[in-house]
C-alpha positions as CSV (number, residue, x, y, z in Angstrom):
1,X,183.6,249.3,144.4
2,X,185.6,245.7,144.9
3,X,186.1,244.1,141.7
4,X,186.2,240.2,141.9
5,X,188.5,237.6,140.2
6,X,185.9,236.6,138.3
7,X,184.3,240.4,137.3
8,X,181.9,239.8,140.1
9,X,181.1,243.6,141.3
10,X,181.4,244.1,145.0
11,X,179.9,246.7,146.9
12,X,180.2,246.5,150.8
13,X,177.6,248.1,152.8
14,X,178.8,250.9,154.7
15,X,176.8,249.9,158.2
16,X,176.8,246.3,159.0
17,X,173.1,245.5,161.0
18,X,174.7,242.1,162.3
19,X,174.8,243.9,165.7
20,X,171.3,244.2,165.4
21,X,170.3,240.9,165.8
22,X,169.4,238.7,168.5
23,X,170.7,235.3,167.3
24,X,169.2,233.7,170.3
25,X,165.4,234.8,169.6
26,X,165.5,234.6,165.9
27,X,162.0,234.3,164.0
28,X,162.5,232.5,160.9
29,X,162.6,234.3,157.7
30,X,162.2,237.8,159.2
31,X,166.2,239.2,158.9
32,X,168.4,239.3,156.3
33,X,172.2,239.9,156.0
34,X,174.4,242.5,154.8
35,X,174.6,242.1,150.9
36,X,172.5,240.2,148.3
37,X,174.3,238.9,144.9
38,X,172.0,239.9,141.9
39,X,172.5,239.3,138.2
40,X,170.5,240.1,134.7
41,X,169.3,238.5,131.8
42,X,169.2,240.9,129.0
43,X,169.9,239.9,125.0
44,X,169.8,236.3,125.8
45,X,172.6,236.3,128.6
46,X,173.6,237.0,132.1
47,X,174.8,240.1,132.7
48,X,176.6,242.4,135.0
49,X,176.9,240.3,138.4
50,X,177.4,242.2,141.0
51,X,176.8,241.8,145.2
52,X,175.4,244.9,146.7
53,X,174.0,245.6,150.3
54,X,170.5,244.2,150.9
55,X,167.8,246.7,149.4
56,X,164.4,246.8,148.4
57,X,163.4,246.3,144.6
58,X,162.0,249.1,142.6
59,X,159.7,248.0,139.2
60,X,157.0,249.2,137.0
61,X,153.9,248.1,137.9
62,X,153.3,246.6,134.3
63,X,156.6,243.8,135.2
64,X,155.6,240.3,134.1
65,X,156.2,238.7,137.0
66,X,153.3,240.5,138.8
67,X,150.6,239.6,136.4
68,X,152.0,236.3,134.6
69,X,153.8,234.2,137.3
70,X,157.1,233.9,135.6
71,X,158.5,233.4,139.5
72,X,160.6,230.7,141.0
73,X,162.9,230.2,143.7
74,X,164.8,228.0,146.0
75,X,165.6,227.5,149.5
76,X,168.8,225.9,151.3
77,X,171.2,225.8,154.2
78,X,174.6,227.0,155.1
79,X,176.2,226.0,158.4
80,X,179.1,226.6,160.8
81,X,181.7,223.9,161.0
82,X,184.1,222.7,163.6
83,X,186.6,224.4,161.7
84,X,185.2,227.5,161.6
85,X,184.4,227.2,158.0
86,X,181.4,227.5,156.2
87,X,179.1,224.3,155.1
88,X,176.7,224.8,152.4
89,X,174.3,222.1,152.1
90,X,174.1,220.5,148.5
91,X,173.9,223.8,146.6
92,X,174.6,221.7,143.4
93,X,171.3,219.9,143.9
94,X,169.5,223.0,144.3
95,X,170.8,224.4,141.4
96,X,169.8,221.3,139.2
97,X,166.2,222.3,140.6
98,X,166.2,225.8,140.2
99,X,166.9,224.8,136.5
100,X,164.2,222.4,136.5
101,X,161.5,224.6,137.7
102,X,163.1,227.7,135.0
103,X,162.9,224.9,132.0
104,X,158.9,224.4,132.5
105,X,158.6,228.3,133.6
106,X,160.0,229.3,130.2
107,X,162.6,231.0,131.8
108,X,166.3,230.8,131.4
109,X,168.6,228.4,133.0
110,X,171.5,229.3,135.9
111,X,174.7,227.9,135.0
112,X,176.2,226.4,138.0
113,X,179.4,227.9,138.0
114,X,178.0,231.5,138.3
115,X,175.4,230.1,141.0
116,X,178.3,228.4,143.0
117,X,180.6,231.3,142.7
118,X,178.4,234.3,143.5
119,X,177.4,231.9,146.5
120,X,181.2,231.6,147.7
121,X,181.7,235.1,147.3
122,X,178.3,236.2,149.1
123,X,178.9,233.8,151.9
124,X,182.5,234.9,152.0
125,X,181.8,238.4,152.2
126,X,178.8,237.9,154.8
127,X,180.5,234.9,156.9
128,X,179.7,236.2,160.3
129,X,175.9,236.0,159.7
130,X,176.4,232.3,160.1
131,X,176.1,231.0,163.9
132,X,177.7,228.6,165.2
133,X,174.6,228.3,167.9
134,X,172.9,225.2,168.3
135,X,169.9,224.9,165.8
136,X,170.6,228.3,164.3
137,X,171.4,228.6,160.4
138,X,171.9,230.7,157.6
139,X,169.3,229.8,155.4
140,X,169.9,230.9,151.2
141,X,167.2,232.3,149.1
142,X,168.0,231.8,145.1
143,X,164.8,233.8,143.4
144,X,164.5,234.4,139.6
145,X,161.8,237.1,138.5
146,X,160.5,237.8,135.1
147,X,161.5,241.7,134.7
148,X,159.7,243.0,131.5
149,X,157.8,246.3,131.4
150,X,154.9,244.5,129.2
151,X,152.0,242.7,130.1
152,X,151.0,240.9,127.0
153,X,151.0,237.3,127.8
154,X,154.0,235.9,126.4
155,X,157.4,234.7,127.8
156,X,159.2,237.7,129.5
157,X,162.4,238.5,127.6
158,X,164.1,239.7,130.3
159,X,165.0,238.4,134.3
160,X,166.5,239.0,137.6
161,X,168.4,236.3,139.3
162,X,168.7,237.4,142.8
163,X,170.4,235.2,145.8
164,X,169.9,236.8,149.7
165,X,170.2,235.2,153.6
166,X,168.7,235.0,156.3
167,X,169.9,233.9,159.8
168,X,167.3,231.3,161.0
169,X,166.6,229.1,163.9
170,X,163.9,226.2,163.4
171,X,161.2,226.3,161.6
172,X,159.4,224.1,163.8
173,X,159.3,223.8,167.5
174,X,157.9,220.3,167.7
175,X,155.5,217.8,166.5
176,X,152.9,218.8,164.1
177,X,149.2,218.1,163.4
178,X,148.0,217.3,160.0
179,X,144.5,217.2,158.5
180,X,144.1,215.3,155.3
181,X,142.7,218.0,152.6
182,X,140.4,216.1,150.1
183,X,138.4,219.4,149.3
184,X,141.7,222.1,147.7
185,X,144.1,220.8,145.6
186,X,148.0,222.5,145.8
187,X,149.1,220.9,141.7
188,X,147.6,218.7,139.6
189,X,149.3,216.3,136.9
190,X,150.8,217.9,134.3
191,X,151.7,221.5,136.1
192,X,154.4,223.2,137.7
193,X,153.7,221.3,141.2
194,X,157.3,219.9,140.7
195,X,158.8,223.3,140.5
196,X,159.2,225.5,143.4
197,X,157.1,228.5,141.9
198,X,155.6,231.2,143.6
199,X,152.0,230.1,142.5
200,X,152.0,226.4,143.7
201,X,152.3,228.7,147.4
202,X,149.8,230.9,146.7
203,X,147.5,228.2,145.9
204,X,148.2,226.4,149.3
205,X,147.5,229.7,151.6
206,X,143.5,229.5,152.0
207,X,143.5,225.9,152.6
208,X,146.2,226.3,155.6
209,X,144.4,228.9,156.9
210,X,141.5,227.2,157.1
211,X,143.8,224.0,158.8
212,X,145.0,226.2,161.2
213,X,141.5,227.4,162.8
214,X,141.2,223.3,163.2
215,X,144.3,223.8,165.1
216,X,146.6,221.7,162.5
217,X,149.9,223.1,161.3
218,X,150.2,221.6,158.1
219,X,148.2,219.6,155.4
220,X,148.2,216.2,154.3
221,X,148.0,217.1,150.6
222,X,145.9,214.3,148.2
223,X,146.3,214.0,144.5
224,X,143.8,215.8,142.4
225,X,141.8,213.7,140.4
226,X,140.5,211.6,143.4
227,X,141.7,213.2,146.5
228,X,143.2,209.4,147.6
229,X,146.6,209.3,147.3
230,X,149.4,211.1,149.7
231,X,151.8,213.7,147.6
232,X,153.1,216.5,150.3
233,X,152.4,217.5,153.7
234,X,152.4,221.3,153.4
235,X,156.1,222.7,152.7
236,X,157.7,219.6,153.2
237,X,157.7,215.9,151.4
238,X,155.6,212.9,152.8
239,X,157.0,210.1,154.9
240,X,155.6,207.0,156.8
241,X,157.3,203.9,158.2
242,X,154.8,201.1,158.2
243,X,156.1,198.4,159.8
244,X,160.3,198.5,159.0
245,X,160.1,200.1,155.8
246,X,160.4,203.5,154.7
247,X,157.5,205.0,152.5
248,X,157.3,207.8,150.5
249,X,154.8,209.0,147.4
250,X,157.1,208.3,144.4
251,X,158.5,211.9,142.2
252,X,155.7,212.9,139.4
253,X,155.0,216.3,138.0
254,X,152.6,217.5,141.1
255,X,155.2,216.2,143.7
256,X,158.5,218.0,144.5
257,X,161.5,216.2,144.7
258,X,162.6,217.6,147.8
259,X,166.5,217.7,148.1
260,X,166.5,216.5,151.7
261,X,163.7,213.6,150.7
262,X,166.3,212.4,148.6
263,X,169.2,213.0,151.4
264,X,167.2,210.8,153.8
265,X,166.3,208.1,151.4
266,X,169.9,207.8,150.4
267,X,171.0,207.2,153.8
268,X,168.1,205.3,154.5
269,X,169.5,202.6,151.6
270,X,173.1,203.0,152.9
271,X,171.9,201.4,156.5
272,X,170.0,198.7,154.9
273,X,166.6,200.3,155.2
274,X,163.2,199.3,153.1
275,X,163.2,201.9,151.1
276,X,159.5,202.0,149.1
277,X,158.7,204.8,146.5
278,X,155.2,204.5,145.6
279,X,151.6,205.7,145.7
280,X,150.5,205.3,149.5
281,X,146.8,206.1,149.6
282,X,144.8,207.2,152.9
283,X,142.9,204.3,152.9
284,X,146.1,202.3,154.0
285,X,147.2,204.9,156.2
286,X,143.7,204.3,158.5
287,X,144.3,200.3,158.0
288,X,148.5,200.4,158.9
289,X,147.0,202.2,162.0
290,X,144.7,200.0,163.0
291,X,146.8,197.1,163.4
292,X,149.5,199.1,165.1
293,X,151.7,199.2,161.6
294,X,152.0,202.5,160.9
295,X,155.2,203.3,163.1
296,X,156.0,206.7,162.3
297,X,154.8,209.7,160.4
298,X,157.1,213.0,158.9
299,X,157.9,216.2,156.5
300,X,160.9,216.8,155.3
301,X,162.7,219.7,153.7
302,X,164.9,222.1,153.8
303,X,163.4,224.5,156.2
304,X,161.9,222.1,158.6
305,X,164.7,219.7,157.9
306,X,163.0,216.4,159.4
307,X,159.6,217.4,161.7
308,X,157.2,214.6,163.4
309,X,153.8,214.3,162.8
310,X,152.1,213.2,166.3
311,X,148.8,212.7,164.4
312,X,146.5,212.7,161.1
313,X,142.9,214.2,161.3
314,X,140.8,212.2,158.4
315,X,137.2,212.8,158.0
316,X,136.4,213.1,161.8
317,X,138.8,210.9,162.6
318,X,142.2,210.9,164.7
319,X,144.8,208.9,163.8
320,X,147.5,209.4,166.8
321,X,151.0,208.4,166.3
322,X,153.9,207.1,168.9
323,X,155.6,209.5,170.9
324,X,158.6,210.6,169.5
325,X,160.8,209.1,172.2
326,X,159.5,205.8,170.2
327,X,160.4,206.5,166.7
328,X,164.1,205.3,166.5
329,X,164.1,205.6,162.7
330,X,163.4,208.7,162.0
331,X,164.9,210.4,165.1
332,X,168.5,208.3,164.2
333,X,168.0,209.9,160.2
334,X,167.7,213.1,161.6
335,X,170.8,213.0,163.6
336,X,172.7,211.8,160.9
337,X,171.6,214.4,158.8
338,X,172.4,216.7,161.1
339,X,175.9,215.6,162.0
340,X,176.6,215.4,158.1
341,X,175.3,219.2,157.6
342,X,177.3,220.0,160.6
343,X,180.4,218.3,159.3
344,X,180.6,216.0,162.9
345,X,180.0,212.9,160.2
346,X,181.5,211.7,157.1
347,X,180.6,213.8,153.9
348,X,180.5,210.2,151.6
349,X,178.1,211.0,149.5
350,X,180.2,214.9,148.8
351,X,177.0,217.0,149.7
352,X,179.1,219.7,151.1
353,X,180.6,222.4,149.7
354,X,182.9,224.2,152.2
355,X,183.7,227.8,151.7
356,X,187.0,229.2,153.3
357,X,187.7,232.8,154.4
């Protein structure tokens, strides 16, 4: 055992599986790196952090989590730059979320010093599982887990904070179809569709399953009550240009506030774009496309980072965007976004925190 500066317990594994891997034919979401940093919640605090290889969890079948839903997690990026250093990709945002969605879980908040430093030290330790090759990164996975042995419905009393990687190439190929779902409903106002909890995925599972036999990728989610308004196209947040302005469903409690929908909005502003927040029903989808409006059409996120939607299936109806060649918007956002993860463009808004080694 490797004891850190800060009495974060290090364990190395003894076999390293990074020659293992095939970083050119990665599948996203399917490997994971050497070690996994791991702390508990017992008596009201965090307790004994420690990184330790990457191993399965063992549990009583009567844990919390399993019955009760006390689950949440996040999801971001870390990159190789010119430098040879490591980029993480506004980890300080994330942990503001991660926060967010433990507040309305009932479950305890992350302090961001012990978040950012058993980060540093993970990514330190597992460095070389971040390629430098193009469209390939090492994509993070904070989880928090109710761990009580008790399944009376109550808060759990005790918790797992776990953070492991993954080596990833692109989540999406290309363009994506949509189908507008006015039938299922992912949150409704009031819930935990703001939080990234397990149970807001589970709930979206049959309904892209049912897309996918259509032969659409994603869904065009609607709001709840009367299945008119635009809130999130499957994992990733909403985004049209109708004319020369930027449009996106504005934050509420069924909406995530996606940490890269806020990245492309602020640069957005900072070139002088129309930027509008606000409800954005289907109705004036069909008419913006009718009269040759409705310009472009994408998710964004932190998996699929900025994907194009080449067309919306509504009741029957096809609405067929421009070719992406034609979208000079989006496809100039995406760049920048890229260059600024990438650290080929000016960090002025500070969203990354480098990690020497």
């Amino acid at each position: 055992m490797i004891t850190s500066a800060i009495n974060i317990d290090i364990e190395k594994t003894a076999v390293s599986k990074i020659s293992q891997i095939d970083f050119a034919h990665l599948e996203f979401g399917a490997v994971y790196s050497d070690h996994m940093f791991a702390v508990d919640f017992k008596g009201d605090e965090w307790k004994n952090p420690q990184i330790v290889p990457f191993q399965n969890i063992s549990m009583s079948p009567a844990t919390a989590a399993l019955h009760y839903g006390q689950t949440i997690f996040e999801g971001m990026k870390a990159f190789r730059g010119a430098g040879n250093e490591i980029l993480v990709y506004r980890p300080q945002a994330h942990c503001r979320r991660l926060n967010k969605s433990a507040e309305r879980l009932c479950m305890p908040q992350v302090s961001e010093e012990m978040f950012l430093e058993g980060l540093n030290q993970l990514l330190t330790l597992d460095h070389e599982w971040v390629s430098s090759m193009e469209g390939c990164s090492l994509y993070i996975r904070p989880m928090m887990y109710a761990s009580d042995e008790f399944i009376r419905v109550k808060p759990s009393t005790n918790y797992k904070f776990i953070v492991f990687t993954s080596p990833v190439a692109k989540y999406y190929s290309g363009t994506v179809k949509v189908i507008v779902e006015n039938k299922y409903v992912r949150a409704a106002e009031g819930g935990v569709g703001f939080t990234k909890s397990g149970g807001n995925y589970a709930a979206s599972l049959l309904p892209a399953k049912i897309a996918a036999e259509k032969g659409y990728q994603q869904i065009l989610w609607t709001d709840a009550k009367e299945h008119k308004y635009i809130e999130e196209s499957g994992t990733m947040n909403a985004m049209f240009q109708i004319d020369d302005t930027l449009v996106t469903p504005s934050l509420s409690s069924s909406i995530l506030a996606g940490v890269t929908r806020d990245s492309i909005i602020t640069i957005a502003k900072d070139w002088g774009i129309k930027v509008e927040e606000r409800k954005i029903s289907i109705d004036e989808l069909i008419d913006a496309h009718k009269s040759g409006r409705l310009k472009d059409a994408f998710g964004t996120g932190t998996a699929a980072t900025v994907t194009h939607i080449s067309e919306i299936h509504y009741n029957g109806t096809d609405l067929v965007l421009p070719d992406v060649s034609k979208r000079d918007l989006s496809s100039k956002l995406a760049e920048e976004l890229i260059n600024i993860r990438l650290g080929k463009a000016e960090d002025k808004f500070n969203w990354i925190h480098k990690i020497q080694f």
